[in-house]
PLY file of the C-alpha trace (Angstrom):
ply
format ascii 1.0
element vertex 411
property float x
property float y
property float z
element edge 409
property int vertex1
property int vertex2
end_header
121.06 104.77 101.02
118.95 106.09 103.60
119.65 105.29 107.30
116.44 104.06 109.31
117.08 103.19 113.03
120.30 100.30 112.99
119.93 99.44 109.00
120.25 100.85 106.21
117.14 101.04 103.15
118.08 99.88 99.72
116.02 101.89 97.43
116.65 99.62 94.36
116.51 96.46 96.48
114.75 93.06 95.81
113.59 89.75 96.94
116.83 88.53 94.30
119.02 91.41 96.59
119.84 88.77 99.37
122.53 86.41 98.67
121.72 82.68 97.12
118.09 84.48 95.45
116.92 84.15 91.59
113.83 85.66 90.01
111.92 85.69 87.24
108.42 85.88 85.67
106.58 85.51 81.74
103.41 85.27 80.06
102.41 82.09 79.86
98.22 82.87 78.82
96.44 83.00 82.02
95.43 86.47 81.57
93.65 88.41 78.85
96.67 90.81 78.42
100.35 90.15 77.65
101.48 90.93 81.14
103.59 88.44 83.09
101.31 86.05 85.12
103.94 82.92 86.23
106.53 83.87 88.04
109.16 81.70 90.60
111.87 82.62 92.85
114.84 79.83 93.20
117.03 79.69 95.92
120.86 77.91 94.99
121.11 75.96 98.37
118.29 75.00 100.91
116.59 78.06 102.55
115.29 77.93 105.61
111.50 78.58 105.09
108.29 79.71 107.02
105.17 81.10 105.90
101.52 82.48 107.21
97.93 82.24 105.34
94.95 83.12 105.34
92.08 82.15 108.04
89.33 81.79 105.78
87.85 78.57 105.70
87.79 77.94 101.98
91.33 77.81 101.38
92.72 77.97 98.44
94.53 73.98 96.70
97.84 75.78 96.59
97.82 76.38 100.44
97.30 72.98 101.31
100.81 72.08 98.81
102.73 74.76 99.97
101.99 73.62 103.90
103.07 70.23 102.99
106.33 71.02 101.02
107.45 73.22 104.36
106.47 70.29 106.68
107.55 67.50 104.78
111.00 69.28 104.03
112.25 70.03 107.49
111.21 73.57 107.16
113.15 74.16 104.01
112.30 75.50 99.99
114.35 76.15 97.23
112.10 77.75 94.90
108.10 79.32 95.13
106.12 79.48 91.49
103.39 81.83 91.82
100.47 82.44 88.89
97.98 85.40 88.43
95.17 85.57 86.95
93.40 82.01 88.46
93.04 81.72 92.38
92.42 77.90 91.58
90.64 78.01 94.61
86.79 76.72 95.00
87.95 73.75 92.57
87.60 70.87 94.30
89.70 67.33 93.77
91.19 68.93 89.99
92.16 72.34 91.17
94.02 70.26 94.29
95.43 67.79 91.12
96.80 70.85 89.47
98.13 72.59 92.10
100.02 69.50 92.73
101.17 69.20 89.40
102.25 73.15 88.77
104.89 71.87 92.04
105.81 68.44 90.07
106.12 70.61 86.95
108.53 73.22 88.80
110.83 70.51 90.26
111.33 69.09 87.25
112.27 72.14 85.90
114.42 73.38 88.74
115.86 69.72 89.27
114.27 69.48 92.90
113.25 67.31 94.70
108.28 68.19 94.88
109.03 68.35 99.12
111.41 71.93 98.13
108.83 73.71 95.90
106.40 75.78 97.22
103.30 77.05 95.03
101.19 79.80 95.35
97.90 81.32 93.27
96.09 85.03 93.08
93.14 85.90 90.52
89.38 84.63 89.69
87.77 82.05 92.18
86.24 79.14 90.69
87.75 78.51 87.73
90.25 75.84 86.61
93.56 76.23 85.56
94.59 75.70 82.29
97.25 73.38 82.83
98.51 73.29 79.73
99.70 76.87 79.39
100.64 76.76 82.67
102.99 73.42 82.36
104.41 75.05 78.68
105.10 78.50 81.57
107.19 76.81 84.48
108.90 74.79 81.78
110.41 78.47 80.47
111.30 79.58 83.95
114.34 78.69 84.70
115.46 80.60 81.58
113.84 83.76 82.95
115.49 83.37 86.19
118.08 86.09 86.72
120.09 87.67 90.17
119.54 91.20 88.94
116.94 93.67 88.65
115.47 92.73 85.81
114.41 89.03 87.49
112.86 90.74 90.73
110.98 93.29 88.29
109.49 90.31 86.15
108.02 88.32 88.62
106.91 91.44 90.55
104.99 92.09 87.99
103.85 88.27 87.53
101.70 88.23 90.73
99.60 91.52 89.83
96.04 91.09 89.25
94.35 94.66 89.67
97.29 96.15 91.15
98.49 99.19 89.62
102.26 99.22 90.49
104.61 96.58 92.02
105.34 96.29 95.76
108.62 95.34 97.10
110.97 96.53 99.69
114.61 96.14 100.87
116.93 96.78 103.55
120.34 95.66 104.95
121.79 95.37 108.17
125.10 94.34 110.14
124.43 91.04 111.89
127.85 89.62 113.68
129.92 92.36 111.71
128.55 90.51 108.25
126.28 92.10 106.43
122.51 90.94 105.81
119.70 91.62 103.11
116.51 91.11 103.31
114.07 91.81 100.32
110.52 91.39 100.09
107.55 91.75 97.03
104.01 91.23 97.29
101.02 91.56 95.81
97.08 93.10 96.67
94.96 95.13 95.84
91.10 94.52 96.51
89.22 91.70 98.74
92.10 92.75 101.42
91.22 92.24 104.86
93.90 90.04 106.00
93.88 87.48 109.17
96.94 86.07 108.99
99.21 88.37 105.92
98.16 89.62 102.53
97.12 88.29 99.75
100.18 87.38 98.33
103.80 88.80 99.60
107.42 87.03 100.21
110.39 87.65 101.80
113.93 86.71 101.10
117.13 87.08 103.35
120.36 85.94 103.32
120.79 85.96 106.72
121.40 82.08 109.02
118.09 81.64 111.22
116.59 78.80 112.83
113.33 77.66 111.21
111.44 77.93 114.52
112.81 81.71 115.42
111.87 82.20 111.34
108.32 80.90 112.22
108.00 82.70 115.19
109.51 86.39 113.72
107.12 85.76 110.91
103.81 85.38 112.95
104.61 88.06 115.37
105.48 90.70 112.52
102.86 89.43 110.72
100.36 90.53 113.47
101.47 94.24 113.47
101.88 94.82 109.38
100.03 92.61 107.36
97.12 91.71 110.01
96.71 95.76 110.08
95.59 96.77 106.75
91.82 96.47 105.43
90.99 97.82 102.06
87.16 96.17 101.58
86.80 94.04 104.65
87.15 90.81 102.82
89.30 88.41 103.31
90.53 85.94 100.39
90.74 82.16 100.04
94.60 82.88 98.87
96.30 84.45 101.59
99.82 83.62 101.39
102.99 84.93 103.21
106.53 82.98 103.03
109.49 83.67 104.01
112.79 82.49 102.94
116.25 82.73 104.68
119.11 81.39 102.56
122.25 81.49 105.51
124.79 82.65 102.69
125.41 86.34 104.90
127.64 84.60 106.72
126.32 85.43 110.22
125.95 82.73 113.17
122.11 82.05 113.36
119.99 83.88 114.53
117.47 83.46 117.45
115.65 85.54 120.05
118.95 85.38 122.46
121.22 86.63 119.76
122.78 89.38 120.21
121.58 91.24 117.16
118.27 89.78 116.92
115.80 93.19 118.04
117.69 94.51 115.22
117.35 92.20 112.62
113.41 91.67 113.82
113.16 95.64 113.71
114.68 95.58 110.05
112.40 92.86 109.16
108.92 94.55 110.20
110.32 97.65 108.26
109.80 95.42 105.25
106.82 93.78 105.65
105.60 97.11 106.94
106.46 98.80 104.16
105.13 96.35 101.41
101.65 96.38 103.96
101.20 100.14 103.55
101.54 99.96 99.89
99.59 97.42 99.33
96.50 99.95 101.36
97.96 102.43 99.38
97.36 100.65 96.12
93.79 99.90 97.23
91.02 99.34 94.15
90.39 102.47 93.34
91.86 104.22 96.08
92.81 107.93 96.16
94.55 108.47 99.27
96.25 106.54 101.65
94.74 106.52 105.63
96.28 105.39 108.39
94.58 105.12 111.71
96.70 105.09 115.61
94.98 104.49 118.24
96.91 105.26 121.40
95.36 104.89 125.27
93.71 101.55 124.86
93.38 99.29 127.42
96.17 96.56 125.64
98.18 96.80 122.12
95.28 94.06 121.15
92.36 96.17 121.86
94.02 99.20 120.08
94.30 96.96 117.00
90.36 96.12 117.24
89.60 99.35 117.66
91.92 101.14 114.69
91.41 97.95 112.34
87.43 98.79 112.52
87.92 102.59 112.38
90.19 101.85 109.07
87.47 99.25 107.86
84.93 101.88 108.04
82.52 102.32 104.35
81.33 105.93 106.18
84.62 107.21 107.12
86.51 105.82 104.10
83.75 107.40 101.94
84.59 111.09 104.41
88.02 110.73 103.46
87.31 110.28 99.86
84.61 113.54 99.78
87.64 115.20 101.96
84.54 116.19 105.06
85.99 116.43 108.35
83.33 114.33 109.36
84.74 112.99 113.05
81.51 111.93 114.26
81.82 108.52 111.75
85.02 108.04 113.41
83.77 108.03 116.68
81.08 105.76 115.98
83.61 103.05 114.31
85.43 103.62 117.92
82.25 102.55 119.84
81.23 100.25 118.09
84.62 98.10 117.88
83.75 95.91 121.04
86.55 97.03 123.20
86.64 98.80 126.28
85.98 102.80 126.33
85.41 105.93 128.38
83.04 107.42 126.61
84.23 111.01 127.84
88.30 110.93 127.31
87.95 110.21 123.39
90.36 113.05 121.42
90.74 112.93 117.70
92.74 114.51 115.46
92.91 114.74 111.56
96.50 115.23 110.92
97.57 117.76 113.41
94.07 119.36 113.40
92.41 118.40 116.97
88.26 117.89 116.28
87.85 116.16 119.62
88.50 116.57 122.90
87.21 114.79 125.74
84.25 113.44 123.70
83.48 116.95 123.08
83.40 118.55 119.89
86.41 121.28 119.11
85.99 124.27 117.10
88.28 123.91 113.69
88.99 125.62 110.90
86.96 123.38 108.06
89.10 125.18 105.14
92.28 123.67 106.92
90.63 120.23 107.52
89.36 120.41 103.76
92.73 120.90 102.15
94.57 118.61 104.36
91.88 115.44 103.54
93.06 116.11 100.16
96.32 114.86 100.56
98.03 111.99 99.55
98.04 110.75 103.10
95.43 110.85 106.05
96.75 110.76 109.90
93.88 110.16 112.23
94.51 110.05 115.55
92.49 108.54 118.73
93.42 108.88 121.91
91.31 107.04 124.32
92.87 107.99 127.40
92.17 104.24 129.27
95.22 102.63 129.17
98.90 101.62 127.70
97.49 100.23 124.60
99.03 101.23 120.86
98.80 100.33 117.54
98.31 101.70 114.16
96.26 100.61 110.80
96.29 101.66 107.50
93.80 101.38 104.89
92.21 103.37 101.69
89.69 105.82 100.62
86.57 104.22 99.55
85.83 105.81 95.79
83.76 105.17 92.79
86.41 103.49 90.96
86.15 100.62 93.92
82.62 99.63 92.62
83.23 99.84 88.92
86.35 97.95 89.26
85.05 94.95 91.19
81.42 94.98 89.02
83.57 93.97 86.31
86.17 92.25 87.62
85.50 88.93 85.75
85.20 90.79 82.30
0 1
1 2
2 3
3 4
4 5
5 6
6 7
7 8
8 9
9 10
10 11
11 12
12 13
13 14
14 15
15 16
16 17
17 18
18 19
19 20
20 21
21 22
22 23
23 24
24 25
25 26
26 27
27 28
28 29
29 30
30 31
31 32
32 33
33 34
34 35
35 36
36 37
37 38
38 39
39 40
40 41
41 42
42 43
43 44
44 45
45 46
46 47
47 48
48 49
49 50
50 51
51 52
52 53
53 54
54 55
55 56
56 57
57 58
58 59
59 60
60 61
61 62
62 63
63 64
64 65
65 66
66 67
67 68
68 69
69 70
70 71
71 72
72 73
73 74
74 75
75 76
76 77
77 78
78 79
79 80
80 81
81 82
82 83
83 84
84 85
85 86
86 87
87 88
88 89
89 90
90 91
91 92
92 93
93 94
94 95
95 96
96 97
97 98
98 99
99 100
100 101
101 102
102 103
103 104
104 105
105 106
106 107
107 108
108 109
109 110
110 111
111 112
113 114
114 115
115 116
116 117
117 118
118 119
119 120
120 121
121 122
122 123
123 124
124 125
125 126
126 127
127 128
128 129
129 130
130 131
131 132
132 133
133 134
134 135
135 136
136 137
137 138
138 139
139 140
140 141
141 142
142 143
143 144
144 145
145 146
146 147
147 148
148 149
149 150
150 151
151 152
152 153
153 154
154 155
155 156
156 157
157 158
158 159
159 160
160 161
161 162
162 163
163 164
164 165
165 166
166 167
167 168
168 169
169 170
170 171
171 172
172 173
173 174
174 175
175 176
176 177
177 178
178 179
179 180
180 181
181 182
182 183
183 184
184 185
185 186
186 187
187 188
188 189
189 190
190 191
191 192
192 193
193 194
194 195
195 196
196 197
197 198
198 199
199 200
200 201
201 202
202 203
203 204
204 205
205 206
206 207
207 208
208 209
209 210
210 211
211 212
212 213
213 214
214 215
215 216
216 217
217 218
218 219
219 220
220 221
221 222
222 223
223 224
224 225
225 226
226 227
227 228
228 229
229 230
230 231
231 232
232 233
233 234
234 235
235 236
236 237
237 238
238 239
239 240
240 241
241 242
242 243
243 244
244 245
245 246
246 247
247 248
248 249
249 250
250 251
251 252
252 253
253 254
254 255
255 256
256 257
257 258
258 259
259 260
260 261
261 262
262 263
263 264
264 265
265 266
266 267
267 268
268 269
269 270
270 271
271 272
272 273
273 274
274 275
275 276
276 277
277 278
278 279
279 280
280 281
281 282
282 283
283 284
284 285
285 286
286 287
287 288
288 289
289 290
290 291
291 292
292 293
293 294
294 295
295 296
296 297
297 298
298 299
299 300
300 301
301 302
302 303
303 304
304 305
305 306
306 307
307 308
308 309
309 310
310 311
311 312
312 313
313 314
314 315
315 316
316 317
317 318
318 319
319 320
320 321
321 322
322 323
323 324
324 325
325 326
326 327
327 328
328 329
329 330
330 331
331 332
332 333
333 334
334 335
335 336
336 337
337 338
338 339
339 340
340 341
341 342
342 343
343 344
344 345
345 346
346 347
347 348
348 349
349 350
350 351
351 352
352 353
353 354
354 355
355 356
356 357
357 358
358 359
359 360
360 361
361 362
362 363
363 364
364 365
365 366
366 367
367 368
368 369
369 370
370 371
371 372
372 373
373 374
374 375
375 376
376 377
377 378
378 379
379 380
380 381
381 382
382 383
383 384
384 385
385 386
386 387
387 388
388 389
389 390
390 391
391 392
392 393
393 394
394 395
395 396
396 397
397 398
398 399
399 400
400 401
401 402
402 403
403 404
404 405
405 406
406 407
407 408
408 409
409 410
């Protein structure tokens, strides 16, 4: 395993990695193809459980459930059934009835008690469910629920719409001399623009936490992952983050005065980071992956403005894509976030290749900017020059592919 600051990554890892955690996912008919779209994951005892979603006003039914199994629980879950293919959201008093009834459907299946069973939905807007392929699905789950691999790979793969791989991430660290796992997956691919998390993505640990240091670790990480990516500049009705801590590691629980809490906080952004960047990575269509830092802004806020609307940028995600060392788009997307700026101290650089300096242009070798744009990855760097402010976005190339992909999406 690699060693990354204080823990430790877990290459194979899983949200089913920490202890108490079962996973699993089928085909239950939602989608055209024969891929998994139910999955759940199941929890053995009561997890302590906090979750994120999205800001748009039309809200998806299975947000309004999931919020009211958390509060009406104490803050606890013991299982999350998540479908692809149908958002159910735009569906009025049904789509709320059958959200609803896909959590009444998974109790009974799990045994639960509807106040532990969280629900969550990805895939067309506007449609209803077919609830009775769905019912038929969560009745098979708990037969597809395993602690290994194979349950964490199934229901990965359950929560894809146009994603073209799976997402997860894993890490473990020592908390009170015990050692503690924490696993995410997730799910996203196009209308990504989050303002809150992604579109889909959970986290498991085993670790002992308070629900209100949960809550709070979960919003603030949230804020510099999740709340940093943009692939299209939209941001969907389904927006879903939760986060599950089971308590099995062993350790005594965890809050902001704990000893080992920057730790365990640093090891849990390295997930959510992680699953974040691939989820830009993975963009509709997408080519390379870009990340923008912004460094020298006034606050960390204002460098997040500035870098989330240099990374939301058509122009310079289009550059990126035709490889043209075009830093006069990225300027622009600078000046026109809405945040303070000397218009004379701006540097930029494309990787290590400086193109600005001072606000004035730099001679470059275009040859050396050409082949670097066609990497995998593309570092830009701003440096404003006004101030202590940080903070770093990642995003996509903006391709053909992206159109063709969502001109058809419904067919």
């Amino acid at each position: 395993m690699g060693v990354v600051s204080l823990f430790q990554i877990v290459p194979a890892g899983s949200i089913t990695s920490p202890k108490g955690f079962q996973a699993g996912g089928l085909h239950c008919g939602l989608k055209k193809t024969s891929r998994n779209d139910l999955g759940a994951i199941y929890c053995e005892v009561p997890a302590t459980a906090a979750a994120v979603y999205t800001t748009n006003v039309f809200q998806a039914a299975p947000l309004k459930v999931t919020r009211e199994s958390i509060a009406s629980n104490n803050g606890q879950l013991r299982a999350v059934v998540v479908n692809s293919g149908n958002a159910n959201a735009c569906t009025g008093r049904q789509g709320e009835a059958d959200a609803y009834a896909m959590r009444a459907a998974a109790a009974d299946a799990f045994g639960l008690a509807a106040g532990e069973v969280a629900v969550a939905s990805t895939g067309v807007i506007g449609e209803l469910l077919p609830m009775d392929r769905v019912a038929r699905g969560i009745a098979g789950l708990p037969a597809a629920l395993s602690v290994g691999d194979e349950g964490a790979d199934q229901f990965a793969q359950a929560i894809l719409t146009t994603d073209l791989v799976k997402k997860e991430s894993c890490v473990t660290i020592t908390v009170d001399g015990h050692e503690v796992t924490i696993g995410g997956a997730a799910k996203g691919s196009g209308m990504i623009h989050p303002n809150m998390a992604t579109m889909l993505a959970f986290v498991t640990t085993d670790a002992a936490i308070s629900p209100k240091a949960l809550q709070s670790l979960l919003g603030e990480t949230t804020d510099v992952t999740f709340n940093m990516i943009t692939v299209d500049g939209d941001t969907s009705t389904n927006d879903m983050l939760i986060a599950m801590a089971s308590g099995l590691a062993g350790n005594t629980e965890l809050a902001p005065e704990h000893p080992d809490w920057d730790n365990f906080a640093a090891a849990f952004r390295y997930v959510c980071q992680t699953l974040a960047q691939a989820i830009a990575r993975d963009g509709e269509g997408a080519t390379r992956l870009v990340e923008v830092t912004v460094s020298g802004a006034v606050t960390d806020l204002s460098a997040q403005a500035i870098a989330k609307t240099v990374i939301g940028s058509s122009l310079v995600k289009s550059a990126v894509f035709g490889a043209d060392a075009n830093w006069g788009r990225i300027i622009a997307a600078v000046g026109r976030a809405g945040e303070p700026v000397n218009p004379d101290t701006v540097d930029i650089q494309l990787g290590d290749i400086l193109v600005l300096s001072g606000s004035q242009p730099v001679a470059f070798d275009e040859e050396e900017a050409l082949e670097y744009l066609k990497g995998d990855t593309v570092v830009i760097h701003v440096e404003l020059h006004n101030g202590p402010g940080h903070a770093t976005a990642w995003g996509c190339d903006l391709t053909y592919d992206y159109v063709r992909i969502n001109a058809a999406y419904r067919t």
